[in-house]
N, C-alpha and C positions, 0 to 999 in steps of 0.2 A: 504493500500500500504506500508506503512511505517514501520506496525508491518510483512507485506510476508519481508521486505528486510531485517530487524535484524534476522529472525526465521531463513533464509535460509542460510544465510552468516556465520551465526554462527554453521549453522550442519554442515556447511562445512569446515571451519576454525576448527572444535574443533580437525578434526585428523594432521591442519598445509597441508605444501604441499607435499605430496609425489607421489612417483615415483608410476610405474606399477609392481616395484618386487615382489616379493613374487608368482609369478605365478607357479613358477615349485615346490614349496612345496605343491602346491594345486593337484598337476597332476596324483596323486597316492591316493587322497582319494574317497570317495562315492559320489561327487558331481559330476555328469554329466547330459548332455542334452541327454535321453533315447528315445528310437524308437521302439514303438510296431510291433510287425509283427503278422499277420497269415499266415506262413507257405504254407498252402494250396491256399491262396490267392494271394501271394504275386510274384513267378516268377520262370517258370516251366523250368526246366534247360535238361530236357528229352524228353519232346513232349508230355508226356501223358495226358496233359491236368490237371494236379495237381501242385501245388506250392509244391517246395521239399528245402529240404538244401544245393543243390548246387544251387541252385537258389540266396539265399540270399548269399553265398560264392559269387556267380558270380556280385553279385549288393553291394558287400563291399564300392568298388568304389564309387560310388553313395552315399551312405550312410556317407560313411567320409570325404571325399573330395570335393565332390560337395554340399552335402546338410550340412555337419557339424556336424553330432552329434558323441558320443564318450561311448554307450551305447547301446546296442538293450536290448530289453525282447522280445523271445518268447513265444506265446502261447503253449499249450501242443504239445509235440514233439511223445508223446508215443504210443504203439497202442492202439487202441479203438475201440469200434463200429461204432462210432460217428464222423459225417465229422469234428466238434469242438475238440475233444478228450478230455475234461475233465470228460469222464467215464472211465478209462485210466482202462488197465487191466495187465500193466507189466509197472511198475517204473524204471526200467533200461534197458530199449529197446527203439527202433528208430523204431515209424510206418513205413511198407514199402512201404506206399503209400510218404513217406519222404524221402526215400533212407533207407542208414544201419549207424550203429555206426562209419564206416572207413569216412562216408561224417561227421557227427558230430565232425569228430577230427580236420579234413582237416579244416571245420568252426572257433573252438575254434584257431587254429595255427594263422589262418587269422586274426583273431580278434588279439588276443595277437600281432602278427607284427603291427597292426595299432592302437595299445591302447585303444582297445575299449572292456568294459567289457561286457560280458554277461552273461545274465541274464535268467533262463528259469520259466515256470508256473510247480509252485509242487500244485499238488493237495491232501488234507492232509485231509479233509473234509468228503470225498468219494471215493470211487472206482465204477464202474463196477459191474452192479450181475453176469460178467463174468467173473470177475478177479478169479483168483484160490484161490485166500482166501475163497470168497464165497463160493465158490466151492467144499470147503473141510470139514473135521470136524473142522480145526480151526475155523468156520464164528459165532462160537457163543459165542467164546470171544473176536475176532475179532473185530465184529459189536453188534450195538447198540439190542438186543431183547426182548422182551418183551411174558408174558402171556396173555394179553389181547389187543384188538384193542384200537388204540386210534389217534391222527390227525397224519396224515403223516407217520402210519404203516402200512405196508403190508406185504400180508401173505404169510407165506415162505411154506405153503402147508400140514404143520404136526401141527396146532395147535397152531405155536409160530408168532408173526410178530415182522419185523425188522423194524428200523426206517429208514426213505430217505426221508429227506427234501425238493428233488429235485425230487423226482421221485422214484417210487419204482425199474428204473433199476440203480440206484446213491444209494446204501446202505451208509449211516454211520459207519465211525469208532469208535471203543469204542479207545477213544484216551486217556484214563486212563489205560489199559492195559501197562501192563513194555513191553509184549512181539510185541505187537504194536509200541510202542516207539523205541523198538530193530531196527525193523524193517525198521522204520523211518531215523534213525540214520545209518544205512546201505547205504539207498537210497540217502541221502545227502551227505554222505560221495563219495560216491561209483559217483558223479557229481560233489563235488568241488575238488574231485583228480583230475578230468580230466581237470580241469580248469576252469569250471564254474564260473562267481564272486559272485555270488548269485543265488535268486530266489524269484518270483513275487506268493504270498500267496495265493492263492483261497478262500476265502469265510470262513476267520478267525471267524468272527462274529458267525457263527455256529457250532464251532467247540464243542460249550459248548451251541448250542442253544441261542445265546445272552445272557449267563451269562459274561460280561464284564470281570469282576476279574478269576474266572478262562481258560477265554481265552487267557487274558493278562500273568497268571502263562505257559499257554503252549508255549506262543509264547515266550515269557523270556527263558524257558528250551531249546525252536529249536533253538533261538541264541546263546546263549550258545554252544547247543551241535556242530552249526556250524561253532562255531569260533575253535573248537577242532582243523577244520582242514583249517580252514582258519580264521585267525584271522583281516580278515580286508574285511571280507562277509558282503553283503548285501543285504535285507530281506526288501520285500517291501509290505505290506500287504491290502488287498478289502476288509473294514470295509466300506459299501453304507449304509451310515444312515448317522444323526447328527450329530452335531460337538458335542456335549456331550456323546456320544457314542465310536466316534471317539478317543478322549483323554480317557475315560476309558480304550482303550485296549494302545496306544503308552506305559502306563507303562512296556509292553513287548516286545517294538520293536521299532525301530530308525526310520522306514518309514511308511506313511500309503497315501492313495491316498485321494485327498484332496477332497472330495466330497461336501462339503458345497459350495466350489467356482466354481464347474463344470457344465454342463448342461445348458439346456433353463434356465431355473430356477434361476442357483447357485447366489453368489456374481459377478463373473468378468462380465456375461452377465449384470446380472440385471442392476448393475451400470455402466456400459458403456453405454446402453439405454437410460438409464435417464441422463447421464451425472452429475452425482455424484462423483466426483474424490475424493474428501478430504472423503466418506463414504468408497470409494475402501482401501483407503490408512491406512485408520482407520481399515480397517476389518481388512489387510495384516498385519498390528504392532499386532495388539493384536490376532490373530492366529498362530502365529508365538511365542509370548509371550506364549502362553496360551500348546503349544504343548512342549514348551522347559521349563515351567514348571514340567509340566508329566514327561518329558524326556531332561536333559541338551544334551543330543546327540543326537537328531531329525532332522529328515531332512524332510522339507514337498516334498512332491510330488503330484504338480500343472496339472494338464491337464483342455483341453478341453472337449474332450471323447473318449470313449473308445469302445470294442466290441459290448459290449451292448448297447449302445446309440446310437441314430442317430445322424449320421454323421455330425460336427460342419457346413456346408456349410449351414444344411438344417434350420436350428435356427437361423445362421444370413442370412437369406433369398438369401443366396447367390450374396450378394454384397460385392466386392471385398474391397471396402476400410474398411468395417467394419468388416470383414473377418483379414486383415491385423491387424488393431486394437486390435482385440481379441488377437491377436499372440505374438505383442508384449505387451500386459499385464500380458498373463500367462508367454508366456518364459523368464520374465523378472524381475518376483517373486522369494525370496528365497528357496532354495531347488533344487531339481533335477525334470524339467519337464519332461512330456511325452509327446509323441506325437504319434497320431496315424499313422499309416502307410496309406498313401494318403490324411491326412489331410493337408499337407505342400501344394498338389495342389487343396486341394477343391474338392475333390470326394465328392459323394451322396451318397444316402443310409439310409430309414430308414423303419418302420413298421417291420416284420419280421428280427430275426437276421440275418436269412442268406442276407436280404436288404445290412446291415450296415455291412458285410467281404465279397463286392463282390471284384474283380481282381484287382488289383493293374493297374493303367494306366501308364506305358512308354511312349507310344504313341500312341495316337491318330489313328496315322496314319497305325501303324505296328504291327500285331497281334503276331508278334512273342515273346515266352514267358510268352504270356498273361494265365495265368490258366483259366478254366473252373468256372463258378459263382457255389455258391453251389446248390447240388438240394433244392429245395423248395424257391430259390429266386423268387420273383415274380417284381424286380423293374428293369430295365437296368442300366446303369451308365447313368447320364446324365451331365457328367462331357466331355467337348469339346475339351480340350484342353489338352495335358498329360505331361508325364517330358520332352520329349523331343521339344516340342512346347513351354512349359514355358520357359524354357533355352535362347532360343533367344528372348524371349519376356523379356525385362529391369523391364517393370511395371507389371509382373506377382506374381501369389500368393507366385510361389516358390522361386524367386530370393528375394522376401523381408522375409524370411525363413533364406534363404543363407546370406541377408545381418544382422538380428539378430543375427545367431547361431556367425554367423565368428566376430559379436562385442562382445560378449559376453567373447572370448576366453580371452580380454585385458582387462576385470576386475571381476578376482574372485570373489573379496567382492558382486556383485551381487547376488549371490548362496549362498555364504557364511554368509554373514555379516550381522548382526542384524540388523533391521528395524524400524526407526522411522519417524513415517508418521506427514505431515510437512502442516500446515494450512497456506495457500498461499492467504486465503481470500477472492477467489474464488472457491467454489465448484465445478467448473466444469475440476481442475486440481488436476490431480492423482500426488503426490507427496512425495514423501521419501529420506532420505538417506539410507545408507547398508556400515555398516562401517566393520573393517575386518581385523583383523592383521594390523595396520598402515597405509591399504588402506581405502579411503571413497570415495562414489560419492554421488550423487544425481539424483536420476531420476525423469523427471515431463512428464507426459502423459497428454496432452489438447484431454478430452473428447468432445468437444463443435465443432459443424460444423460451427464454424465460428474463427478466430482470435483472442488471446489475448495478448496483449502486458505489459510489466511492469518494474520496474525498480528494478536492484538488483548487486550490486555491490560487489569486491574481489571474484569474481571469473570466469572463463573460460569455454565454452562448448567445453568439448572435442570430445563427439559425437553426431549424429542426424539421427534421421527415421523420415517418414513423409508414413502415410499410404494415405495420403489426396494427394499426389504429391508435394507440397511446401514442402523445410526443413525449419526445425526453424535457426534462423537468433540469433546473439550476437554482437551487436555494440554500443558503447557508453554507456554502463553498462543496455541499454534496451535490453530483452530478447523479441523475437519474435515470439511465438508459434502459427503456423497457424495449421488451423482444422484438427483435428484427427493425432498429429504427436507428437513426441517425443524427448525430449532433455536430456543430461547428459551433468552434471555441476561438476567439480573439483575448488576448490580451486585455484586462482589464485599466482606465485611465487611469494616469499617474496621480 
């Protein structure tokens, strides 16, 4: 007890008392709370029964306002064959199952009025064997070819095969090509003039086959060549391995998605499960450490899950308050979360991808809007409840969504600020501070379905969640943390 009271008081004291300034120097950098979308799934603004780009133009609202974040990523915007689109077969086109280029501008304008960057999916990996590269006599310095068969070549018909790591319709690029690079360089350009703030990396890791060092040399040159035309881009890259894999490639990029803590699997579930706080908090310091070693300019990027995963509801057995729980763990990590598109209210979805990007739920009640699931889904939603039924429900998934993102706005150093994870003496409390330009807090997450109490003095809870229903309590220098809830501590004035 007596060593949690001197450890805490002192991370907290060491930055003195300060104020919440510093928030609008923050407002213009890479750190936001990001919101995945698929397009096609997401909100059909024509009738046709597809998710398009005035759909997501139409639901801005929603997205900033109501739900809080200050970032989308789309998935692939481009044509394709593919109801996913990352066999993309024209880099600077707008699928017309998505509308045209005139909806894409209308989106970016919107965006820009409400401060929210976006983001789209470049696929750099692969094309299409219908993209017109393929297509032409360029495809054979284009892509990857070989004189003999060997794993994951197929054969282009005349004696030679190509390599597709994904599939023999997903050819590889020979991404050592200067006139490939050209080409590259075109297509980023030819999106961050239009406003774009970035873009969400496709399957980095193979771009050199999991040769780490020179993937990390390509992704260093793409930043580079995109800060040519924006110098304050940002490049978020799907490195789905280890965390020692993972930091092998950050040496060429400031974002990677943080897979070690994601999934059934990763850190945040594991240890929330078991109620292991002081292990959570220990991982978050030294991933954090260990990524901004690689890179003094890293930014993690925290999720749940993503397209490919099943749907976070379905791993915490779709119970609400450990649902809640989860939420405020990751979006509460440093770096820039992500969140998937209907994971704020608990959609379902998994087995088959097209399971986990069925339709976006509004409502429950209102089919209007709703896109068409993809062919080959084989699951319904079993999601009851939608944005518009959450709304007026207080204790719903997505108003404790709404009330994280909108705490968040009043202390940067959460995002920002170095992490040092804080032995409180009970392992079943997640606890750190996040210091940050002259700001500091302290966050302490009670993993534990039951109550703990303790004593810890010079200082103030300025804010509190409680995914459990109770908030935590601050009276008489005894802190109050009931089950599964959350407190933030400042430094009390001098």
């Amino acid at each position: 007890m007596k060593r949690f009271i001197c450890v805490l008081a002192a991370a907290v004291m060491l930055c003195g008392c300060v104020s919440k300034a510093g928030q609008t120097s923050a407002e213009s950098d890479n750190y936001r709370n990001f919101y995945e979308i698929f397009v096609g799934g997401f909100y059909d603004a024509d009738g046709d029964g597809m998710g398009d780009i005035n759909g997501v133009t139409q639901k801005l609202d929603y997205l900033t306002e109501t739900l809080g974040i200050d970032g989308i990523w789309l998935m692939p915007i481009g044509p394709s064959p593919s109801y996913h689109k990352y066999d993309v077969t024209d880099y600077m086109a707008i699928d017309p199952e998505y509308g045209t280029m005139e909806d894409f501008d209308a989106l970016i304008e919107a965006c820009n009025k409400r401060g929210v960057s976006l983001i789209i999916d470049l696929v750099l990996n692969h094309t299409s064997n219908l993209h017109p590269w393929f297509q032409s006599d360029k495809a054979g310095d284009y892509y990857m070819f070989y004189p003999e068969q060997g794993a994951n070549r197929h054969s282009a018909g005349n004696g030679t095969y190509y390599y597709g790591n994904f599939g023999s319709h997903m050819p590889d690029l020979n991404l050592d090509n200067p006139e490939v690079r050209e080409e590259i360089e075109e297509i980023v350009a030819f999106w961050l003039n239009k406003g774009v703030a970035g873009f969400r990396l496709d399957a980095p890791m193979h771009y050199y086959e999991q040769n780490a060092e020179k993937n990390a040399d390509f992704l260093a040159w793409l930043e580079e060549t995109c800060k040519k035309y924006n110098p304050n881009v940002y490049l978020v890259g799907e490195v789905w391995s280890d965390g020692g894999v993972i930091l092998g490639h950050y040496k060429g990029i400031d974002s990677l998605f943080n897979f070690p803590f994601a999934q059934a699997q990763g850190a945040l579930v594991n240890n929330m499960r078991s109620g292991r706080g002081f292990n959570l908090a220990s991982r978050i310091e030294s991933w954090q450490r260990d990524i901004r070693e690689a890179n003094p300019d890293a930014i993690d990027a925290p999720f749940l899950t993503n397209h490919d995963i099943a749907r976070s509801s379905g791993m915490l057995m779709r119970d609400i308050k450990t649902m809640k729980m989860a939420a405020a763990l990751y979006l509460l990590m440093p770096g820039s979360p992500f969140i998937y598109y209907g994971e704020e209210i608990g959609m379902t979805g998994s087995g088959r991808d097209e399971n986990k990007r069925l339709p976006m739920l509004f409502s429950a009640a209102d089919d209007a809007g709703r896109p068409n699931p993809p062919v080959g889904a084989d699951q319904a939603q079993g999601l009851e409840q939608g944005v518009e039924e959450q709304l007026t429900d207080g204790d719903s998934l997505l108003r404790f969504y709404m009330e994280i993102l909108a705490l968040k706005k009043s202390y940067p150093e959460i995002a920002r600020g170095t992490v040092t994870a804080i032995d409180t003496g009970d392992n079943r409390i997640c606890a750190y501070s996040a210091d940050w330009e002259g700001l500091s807090v302290i966050i302490l997450h009670n993993l534990a379905n039951e109550p703990i109490d303790f004593e810890i003095k010079n200082v103030i809870m300025s804010d509190a969640l409680s995914a459990g229903g109770e908030l935590p309590s601050y009276n008489d220098d005894i802190l109050h943390l009931p089950p599964l809830s959350t407190a933030l501590m400042k430094a009390s004035p001098l």
